[in-house]
C-alpha positions, 0 to 999 in steps of 0.5 A: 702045554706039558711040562719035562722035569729032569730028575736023573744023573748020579749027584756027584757033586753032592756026594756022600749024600746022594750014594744012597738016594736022587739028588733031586730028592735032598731036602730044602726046608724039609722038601725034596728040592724036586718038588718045588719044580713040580709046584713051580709047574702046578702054579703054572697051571701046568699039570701034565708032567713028565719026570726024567728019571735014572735006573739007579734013583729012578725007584726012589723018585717014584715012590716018593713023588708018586703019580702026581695026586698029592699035587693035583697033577698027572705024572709020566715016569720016563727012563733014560738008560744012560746020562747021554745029555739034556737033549737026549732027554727032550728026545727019548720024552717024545712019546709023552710029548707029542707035538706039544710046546713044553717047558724044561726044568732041571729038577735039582734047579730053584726059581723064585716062586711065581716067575715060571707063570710070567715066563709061560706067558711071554711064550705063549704071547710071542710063540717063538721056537724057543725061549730061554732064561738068562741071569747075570753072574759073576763067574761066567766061564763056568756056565754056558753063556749067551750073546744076546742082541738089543731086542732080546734075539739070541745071536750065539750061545757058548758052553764055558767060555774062556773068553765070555762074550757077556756075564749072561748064564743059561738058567735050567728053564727052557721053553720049546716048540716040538722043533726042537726036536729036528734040531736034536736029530740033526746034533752029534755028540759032544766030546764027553758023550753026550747031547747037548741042550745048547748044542740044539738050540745053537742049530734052531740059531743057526736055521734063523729059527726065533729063539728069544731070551728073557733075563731072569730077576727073582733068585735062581739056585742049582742045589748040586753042591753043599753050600748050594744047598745051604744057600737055597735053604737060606732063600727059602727059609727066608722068603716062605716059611710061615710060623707053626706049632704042632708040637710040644713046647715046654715053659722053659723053651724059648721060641723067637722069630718064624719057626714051624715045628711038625706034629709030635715033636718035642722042644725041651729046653731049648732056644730056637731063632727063627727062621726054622723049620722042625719036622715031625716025631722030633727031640730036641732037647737043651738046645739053641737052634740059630737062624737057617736050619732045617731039621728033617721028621724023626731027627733028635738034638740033645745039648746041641748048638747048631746053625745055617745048618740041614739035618736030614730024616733020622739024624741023632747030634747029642753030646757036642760042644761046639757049634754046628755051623754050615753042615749038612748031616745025611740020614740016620748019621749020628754025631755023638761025644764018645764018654771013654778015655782016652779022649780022641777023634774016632770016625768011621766015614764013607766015600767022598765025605768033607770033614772039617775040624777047627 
């Protein structure tokens, strides 16, 4: 069994912050959302992986990800040129994947830790052709949407339907026989370009190949947007983080609930009310730091207020007096209070950027 992971595409949605980086690679909880994919795999007992990567990001995930030793897993770097689909993906991979059964991944997708091993083995019991993951959601037409018989056989899938045959959305965790690889050599494009994923396993449906869905019961999230993100901070802030202290906490800091502070940070006067995590080489000083906040290595707080909130690697807030709340702050950004009159508004923001002021 091998694993596919994708982690190409330009992260339109999450711009500004992916301009200068993957999508896949923006933290959740301190850790690249790409990496849960990778250990979700390794729990799995799947070590053999191959990453879809893009000429743009593809340097970058290389090097932060590495060759799969920090895992315990051999990683396979593969370049797609162009974004031309998920299932052109799947077929530009067939070199690594052979005639292997395989699972593909969405790497800027979150699953509930654990759920992949019991989807493997549903798999691996009925052998189907494919085997997908469906969950009920409230907004159906904005996803591609399965009909779905009384054994689990899919009868028909539909890419954002107008009229939504169920509320049963199609998960970024696919499970395949190498047969799928004849249904994408017999698709065409679509009217954007591109070859669908849905499109392939409509034809496998339509040969009366066995293609089974199972439903989903732990949280899913596609991280692809800013309160996404917020959201699987939140989900993993919650369910995972266990207490740490590496740094130095002085006596008038107040430390509450699940917070794990890396190693060389500093907490000086601060409250902080877990769950939160404080990566390495920090300061933070005359601070409260509320529930939901992810501050990233080398990131420095001074008279902040801050919540339900991500600071990437090298941030610097210092200064604010009002509460941070609902925010992401890309790397290296600095927020500070300007100390020269006359009193005002100064920005200089970049492409994209959401800025709101209450």
């Amino acid at each position: 069994m091998k694993a596919l992971i994708l982690s190409g595409g330009k992260g339109t949605r999450l711009r500004p912050l992916t301009y200068s980086g993957a999508k896949q690679l923006v933290p959740v909880a301190n850790k690249p959302v790409l990496w849960y994919g990778i250990e979700e795999m390794i729990a799995a007992g799947i070590t053999d992986i191959g990453i879809i990567i893009s000429p743009e990001t593809g340097a970058e995930v290389q090097a932060k990800t590495g060759d799969g030793e920090y895992f315990g897993a051999k990683i396979t770097y593969i370049l797609q040129k162009q974004p031309a689909g998920l299932a052109h993906a799947v077929q530009i991979a067939r070199p690594f994947l052979g005639d292997s059964p395989f699972v593909m991944y969405l790497g800027d997708n979150l699953i509930q830790l654990g759920d992949l091993r019991y989807f493997l083995q549903q798999f691996s019991q009925q052998q189907p052709d494919a085997l997908i993951l469906l969950r009920p959601v409230a907004n159906p037409t904005a996803f591609g949407v399965a009909e779905v018989d009384d054994t689990g056989r899919v009868l028909q899938l539909i890419e954002k339907p107008k009229v939504p045959p169920s509320n049963l959305a199609l998960v970024g965790v696919y499970f395949f026989s190498h047969i799928i690889f004849d249904a994408i050599a017999n698709i065409q494009p679509s009217p954007r370009g591109e070859l669908e994923i849905t499109d392939a396993i409509q034809y496998l449906i339509d040969q009366q190949k066995q293609v089974v869905a199972h439903k989903l019961q732990g949280w899913w999230l596609d991280t692809g947007k800013k309160d996404d993100l917020l959201e699987a901070n939140r989900l993993v802030l919650d369910t995972y983080l266990t207490p740490l202290n590496l740094g130095e906490v002085d006596a008038q800091s107040q430390i509450i609930g699940r917070v794990k502070i890396g190693a060389k940070s500093q907490v000086i006067n601060c409250t902080i009310r877990g769950p939160v995590i404080i990566g390495n080489n920090c300061h933070l000083e005359n601070c409260f730091i509320g529930p939901y906040s992810s501050i990233a290595n080398n990131a420095t707080l001074i008279d902040t207020d801050l919540e339900h909130s991500v600071i990437l690697e090298g941030a610097k807030i210092a200064g604010i007096h009002q509460r941070i709340i609902d925010s992401v702050i890309g790397q290296r950004a600095q927020l500070t209070l300007a100390p020269r009159r006359p009193k005002a508004l100064r920005f200089l923001i970049g492409d994209d950027c959401q800025i709101e002021l209450t």
